[in-house]
TORVO-811163 format. One record per atom (N, C-alpha, C, O, CB): atom name; chain; x, y negated, z. Coordinates in steps of 0.1 Angstrom, whole numbers, always signed. Each point is the difference from the previous one (the first is absolute). Glycine has a CB too. Layout:
<pts>
- atomo;cadena;xx;yy;zz
- CA;A;X;Y;Z
...
</pts>
This chain:
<pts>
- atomo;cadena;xx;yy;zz
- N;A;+1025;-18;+555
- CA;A;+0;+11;+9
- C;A;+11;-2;+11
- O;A;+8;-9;-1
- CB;A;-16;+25;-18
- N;A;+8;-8;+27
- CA;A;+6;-4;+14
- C;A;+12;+10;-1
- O;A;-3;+11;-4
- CB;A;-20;-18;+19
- N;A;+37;+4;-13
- CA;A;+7;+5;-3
- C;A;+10;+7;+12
- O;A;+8;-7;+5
- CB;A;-14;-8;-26
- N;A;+4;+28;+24
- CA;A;+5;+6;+8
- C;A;+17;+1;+6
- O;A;+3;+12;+2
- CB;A;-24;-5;-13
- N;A;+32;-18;+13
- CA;A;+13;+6;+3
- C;A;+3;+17;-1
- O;A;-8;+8;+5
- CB;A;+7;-29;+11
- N;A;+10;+26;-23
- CA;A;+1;+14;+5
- C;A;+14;+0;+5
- O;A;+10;-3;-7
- CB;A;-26;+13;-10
- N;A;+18;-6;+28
- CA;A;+14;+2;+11
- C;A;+12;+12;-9
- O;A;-2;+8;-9
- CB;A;-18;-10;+38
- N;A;+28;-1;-25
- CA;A;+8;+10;-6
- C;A;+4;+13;+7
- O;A;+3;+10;-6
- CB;A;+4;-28;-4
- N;A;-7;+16;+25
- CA;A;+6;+15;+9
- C;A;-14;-7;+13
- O;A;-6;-11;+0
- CB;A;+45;+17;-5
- N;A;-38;+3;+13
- CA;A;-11;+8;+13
- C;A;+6;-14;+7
- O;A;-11;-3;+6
- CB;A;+8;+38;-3
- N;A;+10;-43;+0
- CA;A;+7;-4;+10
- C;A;-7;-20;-4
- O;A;-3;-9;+8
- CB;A;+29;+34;-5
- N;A;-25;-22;-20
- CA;A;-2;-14;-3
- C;A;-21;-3;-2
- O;A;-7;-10;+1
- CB;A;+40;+11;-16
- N;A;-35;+17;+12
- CA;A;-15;-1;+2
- C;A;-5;-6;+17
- O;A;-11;-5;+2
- CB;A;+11;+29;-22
- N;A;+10;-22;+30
- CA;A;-7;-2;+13
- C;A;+3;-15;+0
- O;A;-8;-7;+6
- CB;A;+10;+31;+7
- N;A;+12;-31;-20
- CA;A;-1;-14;+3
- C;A;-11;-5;-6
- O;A;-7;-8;+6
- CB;A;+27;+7;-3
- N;A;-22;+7;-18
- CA;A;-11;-9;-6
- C;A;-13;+2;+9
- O;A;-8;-9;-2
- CB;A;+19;+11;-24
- N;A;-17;+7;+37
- CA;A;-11;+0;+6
- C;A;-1;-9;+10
- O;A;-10;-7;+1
- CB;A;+9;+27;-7
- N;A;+16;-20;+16
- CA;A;-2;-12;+8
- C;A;+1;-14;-7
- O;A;-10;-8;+1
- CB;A;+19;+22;+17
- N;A;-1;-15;-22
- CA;A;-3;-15;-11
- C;A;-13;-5;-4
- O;A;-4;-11;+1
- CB;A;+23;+16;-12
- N;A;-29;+9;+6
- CA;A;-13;-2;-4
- C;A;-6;-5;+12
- O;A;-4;-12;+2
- CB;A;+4;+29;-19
- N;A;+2;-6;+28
- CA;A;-11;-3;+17
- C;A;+2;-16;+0
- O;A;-7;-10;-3
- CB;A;+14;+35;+23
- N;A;+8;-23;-15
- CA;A;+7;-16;+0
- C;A;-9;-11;-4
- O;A;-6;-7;+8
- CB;A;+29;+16;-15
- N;A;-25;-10;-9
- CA;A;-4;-9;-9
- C;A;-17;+0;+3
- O;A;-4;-11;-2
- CB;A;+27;+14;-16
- N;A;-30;+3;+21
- CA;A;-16;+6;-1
- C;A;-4;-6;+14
- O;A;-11;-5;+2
- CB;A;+14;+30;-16
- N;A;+8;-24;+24
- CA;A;-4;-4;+15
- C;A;+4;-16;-2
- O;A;-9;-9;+4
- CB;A;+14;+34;+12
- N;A;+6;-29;-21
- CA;A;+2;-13;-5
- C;A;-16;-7;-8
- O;A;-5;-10;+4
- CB;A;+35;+19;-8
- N;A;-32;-5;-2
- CA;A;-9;-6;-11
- C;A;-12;-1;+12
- O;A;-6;-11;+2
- CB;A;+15;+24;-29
- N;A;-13;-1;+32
- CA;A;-13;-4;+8
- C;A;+2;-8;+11
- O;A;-9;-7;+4
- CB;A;+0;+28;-10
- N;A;+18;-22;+12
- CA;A;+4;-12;+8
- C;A;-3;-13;-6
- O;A;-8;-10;+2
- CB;A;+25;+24;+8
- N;A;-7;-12;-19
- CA;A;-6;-13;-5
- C;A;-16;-8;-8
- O;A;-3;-12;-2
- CB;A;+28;+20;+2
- N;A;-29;+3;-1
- CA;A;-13;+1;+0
- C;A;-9;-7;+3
- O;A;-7;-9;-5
- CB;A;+13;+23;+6
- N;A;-3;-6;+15
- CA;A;-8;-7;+10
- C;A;+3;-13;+2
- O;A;-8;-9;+5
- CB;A;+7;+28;+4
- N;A;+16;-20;-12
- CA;A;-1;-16;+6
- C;A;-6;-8;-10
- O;A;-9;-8;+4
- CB;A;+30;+9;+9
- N;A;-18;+0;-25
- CA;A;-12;-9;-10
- C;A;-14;+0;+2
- O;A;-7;-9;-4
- CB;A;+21;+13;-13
- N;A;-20;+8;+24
- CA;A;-11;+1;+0
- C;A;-3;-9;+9
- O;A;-7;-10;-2
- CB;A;+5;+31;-6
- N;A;+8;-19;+22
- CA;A;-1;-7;+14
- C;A;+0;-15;-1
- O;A;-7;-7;+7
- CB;A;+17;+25;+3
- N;A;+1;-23;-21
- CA;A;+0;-12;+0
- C;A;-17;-7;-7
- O;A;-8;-7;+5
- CB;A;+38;+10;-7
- N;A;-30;+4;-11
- CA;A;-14;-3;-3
- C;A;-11;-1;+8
- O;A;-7;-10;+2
- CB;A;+14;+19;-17
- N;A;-9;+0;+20
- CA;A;-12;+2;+8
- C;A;+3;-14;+12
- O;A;-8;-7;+6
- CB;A;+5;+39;-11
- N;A;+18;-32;+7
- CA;A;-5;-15;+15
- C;A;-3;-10;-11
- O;A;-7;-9;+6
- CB;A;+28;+9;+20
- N;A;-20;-4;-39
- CA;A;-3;-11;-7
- C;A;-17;+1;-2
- O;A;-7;-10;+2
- CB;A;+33;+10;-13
- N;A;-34;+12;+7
- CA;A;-15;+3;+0
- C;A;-8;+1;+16
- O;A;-12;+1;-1
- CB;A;+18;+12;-24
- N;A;-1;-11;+41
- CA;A;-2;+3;+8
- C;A;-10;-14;+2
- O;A;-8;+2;+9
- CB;A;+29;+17;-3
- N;A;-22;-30;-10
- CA;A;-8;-9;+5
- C;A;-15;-2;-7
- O;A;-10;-5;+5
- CB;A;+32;-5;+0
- N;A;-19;+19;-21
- CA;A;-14;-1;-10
- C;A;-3;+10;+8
- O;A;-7;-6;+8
- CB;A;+10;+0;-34
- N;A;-1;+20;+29
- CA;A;-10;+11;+6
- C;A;-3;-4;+14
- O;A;-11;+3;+2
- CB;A;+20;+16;-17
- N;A;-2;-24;+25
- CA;A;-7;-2;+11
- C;A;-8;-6;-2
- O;A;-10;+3;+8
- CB;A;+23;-2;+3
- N;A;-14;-12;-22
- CA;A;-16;-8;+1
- C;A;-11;+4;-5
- O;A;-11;-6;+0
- CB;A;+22;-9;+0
- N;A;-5;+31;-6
- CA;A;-14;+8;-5
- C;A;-10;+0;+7
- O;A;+3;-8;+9
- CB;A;+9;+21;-19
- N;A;-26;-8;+12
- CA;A;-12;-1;+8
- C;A;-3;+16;-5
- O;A;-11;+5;-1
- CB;A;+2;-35;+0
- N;A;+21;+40;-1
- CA;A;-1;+11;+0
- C;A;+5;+8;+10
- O;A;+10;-4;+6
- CB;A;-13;-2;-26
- N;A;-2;+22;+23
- CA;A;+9;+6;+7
- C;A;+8;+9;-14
- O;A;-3;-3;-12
- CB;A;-14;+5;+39
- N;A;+26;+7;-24
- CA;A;+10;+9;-7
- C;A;-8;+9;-8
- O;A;+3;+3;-12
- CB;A;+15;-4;+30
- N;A;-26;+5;-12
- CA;A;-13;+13;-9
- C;A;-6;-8;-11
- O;A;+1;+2;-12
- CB;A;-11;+12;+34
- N;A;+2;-28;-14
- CA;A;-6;-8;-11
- C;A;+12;-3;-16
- O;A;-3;+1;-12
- CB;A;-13;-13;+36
- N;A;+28;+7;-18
- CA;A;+6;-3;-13
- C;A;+3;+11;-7
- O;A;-1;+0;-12
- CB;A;+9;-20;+19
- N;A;-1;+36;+1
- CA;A;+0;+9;-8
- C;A;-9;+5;-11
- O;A;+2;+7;-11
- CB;A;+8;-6;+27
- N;A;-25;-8;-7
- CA;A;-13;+9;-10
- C;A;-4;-13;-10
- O;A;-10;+1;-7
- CB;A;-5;+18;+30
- N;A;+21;-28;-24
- CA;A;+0;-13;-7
- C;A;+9;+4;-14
- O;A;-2;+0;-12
- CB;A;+1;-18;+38
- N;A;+10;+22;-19
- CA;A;+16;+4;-14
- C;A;-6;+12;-5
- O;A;+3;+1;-12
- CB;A;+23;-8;+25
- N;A;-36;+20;-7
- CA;A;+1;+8;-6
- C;A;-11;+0;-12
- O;A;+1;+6;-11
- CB;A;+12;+3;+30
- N;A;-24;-18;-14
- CA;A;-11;-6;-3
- C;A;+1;+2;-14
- O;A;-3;+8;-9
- CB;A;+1;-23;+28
- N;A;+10;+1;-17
- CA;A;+9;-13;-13
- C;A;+5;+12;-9
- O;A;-7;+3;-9
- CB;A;+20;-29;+24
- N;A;-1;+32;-12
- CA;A;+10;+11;-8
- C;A;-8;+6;-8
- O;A;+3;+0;-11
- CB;A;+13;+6;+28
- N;A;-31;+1;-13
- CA;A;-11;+7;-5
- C;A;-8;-6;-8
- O;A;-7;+6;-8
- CB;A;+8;+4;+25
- N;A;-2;-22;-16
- CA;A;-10;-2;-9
- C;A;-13;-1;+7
- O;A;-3;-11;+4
- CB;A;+17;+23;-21
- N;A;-20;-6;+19
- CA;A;-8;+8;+12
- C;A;-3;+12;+2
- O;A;+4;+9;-8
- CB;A;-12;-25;+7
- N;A;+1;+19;+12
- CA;A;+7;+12;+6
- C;A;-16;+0;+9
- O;A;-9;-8;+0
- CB;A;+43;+7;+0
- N;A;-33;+17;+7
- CA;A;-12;+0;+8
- C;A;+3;+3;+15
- O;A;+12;+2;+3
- CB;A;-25;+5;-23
- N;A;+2;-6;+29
- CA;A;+8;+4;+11
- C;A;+9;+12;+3
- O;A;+11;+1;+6
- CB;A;-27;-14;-1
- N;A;+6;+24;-12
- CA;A;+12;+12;+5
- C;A;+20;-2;-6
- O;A;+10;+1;+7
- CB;A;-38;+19;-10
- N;A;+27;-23;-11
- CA;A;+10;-3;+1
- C;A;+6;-12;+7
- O;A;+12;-1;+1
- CB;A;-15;+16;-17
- N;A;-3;-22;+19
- CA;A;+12;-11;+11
- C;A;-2;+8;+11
- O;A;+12;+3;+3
- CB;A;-14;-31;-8
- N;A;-4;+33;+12
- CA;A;+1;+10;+8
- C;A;+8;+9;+1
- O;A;+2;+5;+12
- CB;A;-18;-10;-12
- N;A;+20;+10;-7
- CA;A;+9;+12;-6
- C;A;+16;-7;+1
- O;A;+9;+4;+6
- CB;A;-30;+7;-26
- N;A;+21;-25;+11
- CA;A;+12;-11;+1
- C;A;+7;-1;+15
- O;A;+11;-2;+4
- CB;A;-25;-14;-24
- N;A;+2;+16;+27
- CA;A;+5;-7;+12
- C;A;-1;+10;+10
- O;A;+3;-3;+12
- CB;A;-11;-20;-18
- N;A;+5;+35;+1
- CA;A;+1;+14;+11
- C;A;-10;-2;+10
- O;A;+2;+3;+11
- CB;A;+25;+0;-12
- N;A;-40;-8;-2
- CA;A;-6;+0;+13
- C;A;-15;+4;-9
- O;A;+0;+1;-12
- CB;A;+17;-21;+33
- N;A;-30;+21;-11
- CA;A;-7;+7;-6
- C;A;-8;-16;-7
- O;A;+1;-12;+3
- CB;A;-1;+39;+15
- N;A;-8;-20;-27
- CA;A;-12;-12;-6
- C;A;-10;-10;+9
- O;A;-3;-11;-4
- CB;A;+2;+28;-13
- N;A;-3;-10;+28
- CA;A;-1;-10;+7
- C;A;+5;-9;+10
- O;A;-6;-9;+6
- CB;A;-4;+20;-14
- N;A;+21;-7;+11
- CA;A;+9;-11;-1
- C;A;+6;-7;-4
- O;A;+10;-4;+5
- CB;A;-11;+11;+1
- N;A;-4;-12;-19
- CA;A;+4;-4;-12
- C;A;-12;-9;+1
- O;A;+5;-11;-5
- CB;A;+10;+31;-8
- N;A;-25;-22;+15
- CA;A;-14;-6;+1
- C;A;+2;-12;+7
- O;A;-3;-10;-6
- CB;A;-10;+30;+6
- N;A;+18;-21;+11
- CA;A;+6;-18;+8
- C;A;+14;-7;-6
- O;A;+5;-12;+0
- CB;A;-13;+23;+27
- N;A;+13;+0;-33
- CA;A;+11;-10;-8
- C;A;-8;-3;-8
- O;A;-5;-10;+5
- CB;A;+27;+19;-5
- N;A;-27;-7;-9
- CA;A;-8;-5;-16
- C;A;-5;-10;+5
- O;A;+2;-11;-2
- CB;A;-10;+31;-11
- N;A;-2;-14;+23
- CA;A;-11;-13;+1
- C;A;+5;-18;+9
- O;A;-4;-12;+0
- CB;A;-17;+38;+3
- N;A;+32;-20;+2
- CA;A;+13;-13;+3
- C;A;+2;-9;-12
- O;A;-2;-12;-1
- CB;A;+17;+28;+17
- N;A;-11;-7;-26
- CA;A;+8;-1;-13
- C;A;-9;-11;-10
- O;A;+3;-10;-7
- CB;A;+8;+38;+10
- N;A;-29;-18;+0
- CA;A;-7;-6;-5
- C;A;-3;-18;+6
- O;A;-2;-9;-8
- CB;A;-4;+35;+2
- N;A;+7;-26;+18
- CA;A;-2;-8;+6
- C;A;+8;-19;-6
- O;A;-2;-12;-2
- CB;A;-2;+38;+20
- N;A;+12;-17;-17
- CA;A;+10;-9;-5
- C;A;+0;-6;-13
- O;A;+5;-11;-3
- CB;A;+6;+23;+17
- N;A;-17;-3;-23
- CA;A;+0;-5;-11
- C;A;+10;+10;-10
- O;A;+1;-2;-12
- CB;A;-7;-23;+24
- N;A;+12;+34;-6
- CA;A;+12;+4;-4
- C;A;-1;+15;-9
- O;A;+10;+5;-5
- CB;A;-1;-20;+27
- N;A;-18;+18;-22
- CA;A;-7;+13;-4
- C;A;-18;+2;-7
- O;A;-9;-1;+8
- CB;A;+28;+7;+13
- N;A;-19;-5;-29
- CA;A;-19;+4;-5
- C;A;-3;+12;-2
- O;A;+8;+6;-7
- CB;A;-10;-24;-5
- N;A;-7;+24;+17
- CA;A;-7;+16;-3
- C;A;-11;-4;-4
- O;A;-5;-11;+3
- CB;A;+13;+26;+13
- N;A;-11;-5;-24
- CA;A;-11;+3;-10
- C;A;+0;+14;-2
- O;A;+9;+7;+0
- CB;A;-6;-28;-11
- N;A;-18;+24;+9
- CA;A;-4;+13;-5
- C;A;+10;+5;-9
- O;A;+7;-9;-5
- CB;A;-31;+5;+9
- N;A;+24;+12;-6
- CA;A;+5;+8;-12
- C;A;-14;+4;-6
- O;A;-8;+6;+6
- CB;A;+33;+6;+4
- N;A;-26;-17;-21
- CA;A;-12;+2;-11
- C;A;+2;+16;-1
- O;A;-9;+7;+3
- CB;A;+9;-33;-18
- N;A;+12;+32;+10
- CA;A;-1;+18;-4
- C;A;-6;+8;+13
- O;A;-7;+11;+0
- CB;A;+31;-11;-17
- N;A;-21;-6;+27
- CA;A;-4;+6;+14
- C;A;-2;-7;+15
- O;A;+9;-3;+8
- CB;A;+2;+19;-20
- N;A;-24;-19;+13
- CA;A;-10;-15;+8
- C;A;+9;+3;+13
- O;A;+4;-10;+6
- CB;A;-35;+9;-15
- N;A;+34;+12;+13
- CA;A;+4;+5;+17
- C;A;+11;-5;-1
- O;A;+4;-3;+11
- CB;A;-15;+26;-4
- N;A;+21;-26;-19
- CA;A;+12;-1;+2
- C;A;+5;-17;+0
- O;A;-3;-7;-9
- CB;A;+4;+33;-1
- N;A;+8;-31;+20
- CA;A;-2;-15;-2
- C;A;+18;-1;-7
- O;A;+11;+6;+2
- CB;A;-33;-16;+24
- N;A;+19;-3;-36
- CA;A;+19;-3;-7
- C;A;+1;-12;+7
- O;A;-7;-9;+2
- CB;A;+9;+18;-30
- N;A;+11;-6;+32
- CA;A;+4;-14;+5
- C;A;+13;-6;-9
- O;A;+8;+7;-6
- CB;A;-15;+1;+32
- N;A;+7;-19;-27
- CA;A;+8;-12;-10
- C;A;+5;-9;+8
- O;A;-5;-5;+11
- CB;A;-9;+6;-30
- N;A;+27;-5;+12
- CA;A;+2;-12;+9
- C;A;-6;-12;-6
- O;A;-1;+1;-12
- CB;A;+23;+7;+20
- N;A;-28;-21;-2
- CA;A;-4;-10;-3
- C;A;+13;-9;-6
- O;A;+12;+2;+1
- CB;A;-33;+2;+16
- N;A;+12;-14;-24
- CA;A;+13;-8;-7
- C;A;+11;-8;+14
- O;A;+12;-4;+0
- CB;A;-33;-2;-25
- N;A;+13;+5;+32
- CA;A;+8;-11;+14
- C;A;+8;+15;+4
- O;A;+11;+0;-6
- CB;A;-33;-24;+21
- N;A;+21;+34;-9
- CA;A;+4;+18;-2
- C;A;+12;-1;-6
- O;A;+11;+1;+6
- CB;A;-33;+11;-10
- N;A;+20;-14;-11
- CA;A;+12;+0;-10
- C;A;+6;-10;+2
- O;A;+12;-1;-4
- CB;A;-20;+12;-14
- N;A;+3;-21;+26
- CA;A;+11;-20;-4
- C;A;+10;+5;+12
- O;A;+12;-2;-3
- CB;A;-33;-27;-4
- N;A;+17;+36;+21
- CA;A;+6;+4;+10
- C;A;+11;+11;-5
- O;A;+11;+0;+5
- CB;A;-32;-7;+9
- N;A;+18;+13;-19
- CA;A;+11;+14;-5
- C;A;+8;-8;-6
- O;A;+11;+1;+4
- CB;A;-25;+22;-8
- N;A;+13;-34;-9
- CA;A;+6;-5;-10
- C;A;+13;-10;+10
- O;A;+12;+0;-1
- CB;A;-37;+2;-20
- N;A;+17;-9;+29
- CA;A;+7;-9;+4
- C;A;+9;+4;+7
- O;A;+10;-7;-1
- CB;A;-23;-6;-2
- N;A;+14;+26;+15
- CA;A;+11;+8;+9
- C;A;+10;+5;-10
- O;A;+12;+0;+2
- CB;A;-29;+9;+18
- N;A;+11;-3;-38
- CA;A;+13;+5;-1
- C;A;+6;-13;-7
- O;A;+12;-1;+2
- CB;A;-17;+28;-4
- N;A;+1;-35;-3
- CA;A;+9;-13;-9
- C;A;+9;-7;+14
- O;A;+9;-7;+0
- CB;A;-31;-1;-23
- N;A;+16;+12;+30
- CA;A;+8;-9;+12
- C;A;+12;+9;+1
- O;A;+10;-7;-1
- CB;A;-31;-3;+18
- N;A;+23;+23;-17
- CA;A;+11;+10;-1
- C;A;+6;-2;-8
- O;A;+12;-1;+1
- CB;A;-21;+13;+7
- N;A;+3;-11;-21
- CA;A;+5;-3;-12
- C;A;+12;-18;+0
- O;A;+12;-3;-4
- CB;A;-42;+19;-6
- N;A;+21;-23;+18
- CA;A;+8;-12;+1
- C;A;+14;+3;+8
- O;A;+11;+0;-5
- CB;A;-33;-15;+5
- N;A;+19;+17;+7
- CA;A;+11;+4;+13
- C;A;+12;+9;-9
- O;A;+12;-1;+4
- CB;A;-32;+4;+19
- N;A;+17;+3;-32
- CA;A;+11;+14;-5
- C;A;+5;-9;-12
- O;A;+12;+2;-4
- CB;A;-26;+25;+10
- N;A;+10;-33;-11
- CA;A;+4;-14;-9
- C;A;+5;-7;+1
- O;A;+6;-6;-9
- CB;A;-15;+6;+4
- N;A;+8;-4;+19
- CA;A;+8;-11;+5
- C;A;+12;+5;+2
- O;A;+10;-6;-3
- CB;A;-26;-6;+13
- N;A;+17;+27;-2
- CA;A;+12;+7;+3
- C;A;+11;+2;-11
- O;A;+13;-2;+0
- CB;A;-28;+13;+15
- N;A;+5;-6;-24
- CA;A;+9;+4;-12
- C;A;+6;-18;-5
- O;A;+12;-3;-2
- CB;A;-30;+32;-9
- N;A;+11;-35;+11
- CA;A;+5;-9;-3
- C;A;+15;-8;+2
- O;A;+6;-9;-6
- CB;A;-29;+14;+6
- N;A;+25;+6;+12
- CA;A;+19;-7;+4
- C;A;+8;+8;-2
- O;A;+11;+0;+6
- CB;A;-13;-10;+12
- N;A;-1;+20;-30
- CA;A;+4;+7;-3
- C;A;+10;-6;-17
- O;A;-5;-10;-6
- CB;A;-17;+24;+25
- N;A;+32;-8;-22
- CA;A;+6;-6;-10
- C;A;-1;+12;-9
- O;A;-1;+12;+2
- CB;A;+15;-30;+11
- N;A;-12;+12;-26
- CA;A;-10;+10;-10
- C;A;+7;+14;-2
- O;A;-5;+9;-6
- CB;A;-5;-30;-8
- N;A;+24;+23;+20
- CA;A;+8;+17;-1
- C;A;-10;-1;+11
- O;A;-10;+5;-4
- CB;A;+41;+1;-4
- N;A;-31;-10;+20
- CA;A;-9;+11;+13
- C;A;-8;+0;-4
- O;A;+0;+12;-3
- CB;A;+4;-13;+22
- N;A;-19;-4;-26
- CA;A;-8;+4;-6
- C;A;-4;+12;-11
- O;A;-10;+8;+0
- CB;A;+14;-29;+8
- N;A;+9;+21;-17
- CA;A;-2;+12;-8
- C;A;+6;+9;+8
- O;A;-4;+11;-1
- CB;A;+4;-19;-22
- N;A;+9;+7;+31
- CA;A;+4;+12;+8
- C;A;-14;+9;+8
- O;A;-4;+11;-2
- CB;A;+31;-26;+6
- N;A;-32;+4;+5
- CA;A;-15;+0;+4
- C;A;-6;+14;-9
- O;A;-1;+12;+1
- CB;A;-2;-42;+3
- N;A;-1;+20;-11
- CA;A;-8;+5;-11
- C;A;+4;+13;-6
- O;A;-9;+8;+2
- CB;A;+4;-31;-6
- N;A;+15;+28;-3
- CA;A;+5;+10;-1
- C;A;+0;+9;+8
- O;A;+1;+12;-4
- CB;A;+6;-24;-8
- N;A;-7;+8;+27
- CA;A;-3;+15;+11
- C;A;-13;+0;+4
- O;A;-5;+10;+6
- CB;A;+26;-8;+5
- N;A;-28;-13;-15
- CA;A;-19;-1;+4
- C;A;-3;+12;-12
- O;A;-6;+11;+3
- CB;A;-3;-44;+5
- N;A;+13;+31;-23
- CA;A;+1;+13;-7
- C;A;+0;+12;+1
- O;A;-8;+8;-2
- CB;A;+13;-18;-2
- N;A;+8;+10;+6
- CA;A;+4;+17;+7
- C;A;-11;+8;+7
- O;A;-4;+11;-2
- CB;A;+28;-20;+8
- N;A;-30;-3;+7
- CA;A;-9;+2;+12
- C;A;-11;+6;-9
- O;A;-2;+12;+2
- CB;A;+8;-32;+17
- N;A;-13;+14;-28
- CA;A;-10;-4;-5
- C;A;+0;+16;-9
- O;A;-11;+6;-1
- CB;A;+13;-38;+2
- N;A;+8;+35;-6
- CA;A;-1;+10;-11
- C;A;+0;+13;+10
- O;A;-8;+9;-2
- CB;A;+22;-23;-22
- N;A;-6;+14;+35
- CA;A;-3;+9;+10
- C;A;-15;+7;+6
- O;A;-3;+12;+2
- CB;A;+21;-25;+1
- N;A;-22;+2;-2
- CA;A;-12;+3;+5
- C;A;-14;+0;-12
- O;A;-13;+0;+1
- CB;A;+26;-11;+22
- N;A;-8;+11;-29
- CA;A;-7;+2;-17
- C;A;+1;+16;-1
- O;A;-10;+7;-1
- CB;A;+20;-32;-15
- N;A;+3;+31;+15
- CA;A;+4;+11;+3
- C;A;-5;+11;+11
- O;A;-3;+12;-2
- CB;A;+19;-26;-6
- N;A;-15;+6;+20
- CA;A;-7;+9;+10
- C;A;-16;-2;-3
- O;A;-7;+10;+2
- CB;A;+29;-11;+19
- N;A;-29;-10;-24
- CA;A;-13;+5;-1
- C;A;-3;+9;-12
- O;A;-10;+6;+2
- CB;A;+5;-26;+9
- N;A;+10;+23;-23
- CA;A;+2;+10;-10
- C;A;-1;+13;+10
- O;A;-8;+9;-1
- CB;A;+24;-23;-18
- N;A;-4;+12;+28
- CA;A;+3;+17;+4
- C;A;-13;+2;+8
- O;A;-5;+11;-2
- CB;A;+34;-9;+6
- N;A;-35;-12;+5
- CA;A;-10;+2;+11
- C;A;-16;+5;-11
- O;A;-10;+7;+2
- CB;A;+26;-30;+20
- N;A;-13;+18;-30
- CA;A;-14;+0;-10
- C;A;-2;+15;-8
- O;A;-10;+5;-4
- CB;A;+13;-34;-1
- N;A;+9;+34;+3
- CA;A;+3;+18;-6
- C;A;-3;+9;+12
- O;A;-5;+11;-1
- CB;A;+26;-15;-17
- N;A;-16;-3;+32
- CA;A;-3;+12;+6
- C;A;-17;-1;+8
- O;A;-4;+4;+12
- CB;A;+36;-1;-7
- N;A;-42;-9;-16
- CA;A;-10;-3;+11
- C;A;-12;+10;-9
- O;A;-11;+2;+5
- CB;A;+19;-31;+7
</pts>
């Protein structure tokens, strides 16, 4: 459990808030910069994609699903179902996507990712996966559990807030 500081007087409650801002605007800065660095190390696999931004979104959400139909990737991607009809059939094109009837209901089509679909999703995240391995890797094993011990904290946080988000629904 996540363990709350408790301040002693009104004066040391306001330091502990800016220290918090302090530390919170610290952390996302730094954030970004890990993120930024990553991403110039992956910027050469996705330029050579033969996708636009919609296609791989409706690719990831595809994959994430299992399969899925159009209204909901339609729904995913905020735009209506038929506009959702030239991404697919791109997708299909490619190899990257299969529709099929839905046997419980003929009108309705399921879309799946194809196995080349999944080798494409598999291989963008292991490539990430490589990259964050390598990082950690210059890492000496206190920064690591230190790491690791606030990837925790993060982790149990947001365990927490989806609890709270899930009672009030």
């Amino acid at each position: 459990m996540i363990e709350k500081p408790v301040p002693s007087t009104a004066r040391d409650k306001g330091k502990l808030k800016k220290g918090k801002a302090s530390l919170i605007e610290e952390i996302i800065q730094l954030q970004r910069q890990v993120s930024r660095a990553l991403r110039q190390g992956e910027l050469d696999v996705w330029m050579e994609l033969s996708l636009t931004i919609v296609q791989l979104k409706s690719l990831f959400f595809i994959s994430n699903e299992g399969s899925t139909n159009f209204t909901r990737l339609a729904q995913a991607l905020c735009v209506t179902p038929s506009n959702v009809t030239g991404i697919v059939d791109r997708l299909v094109e490619q190899g990257l996507v299969s529709r099929r009837e839905n046997p419980e209901n003929r009108r309705m089509l399921v879309l799946q990712p194809t196995e080349r679909g999944e080798a494409l999703i598999a291989s963008l995240r292991e490539r990430k996966i490589g990259q964050l391995s390598e990082l950690l890797s210059c890492l000496n094993e206190e920064q690591l559990s230190t790491l690791a011990q606030g990837l925790r904290f993060l982790a149990e946080a947001t365990e927490v807030r989806q609890d709270e988000s899930n009672r009030c629904r």
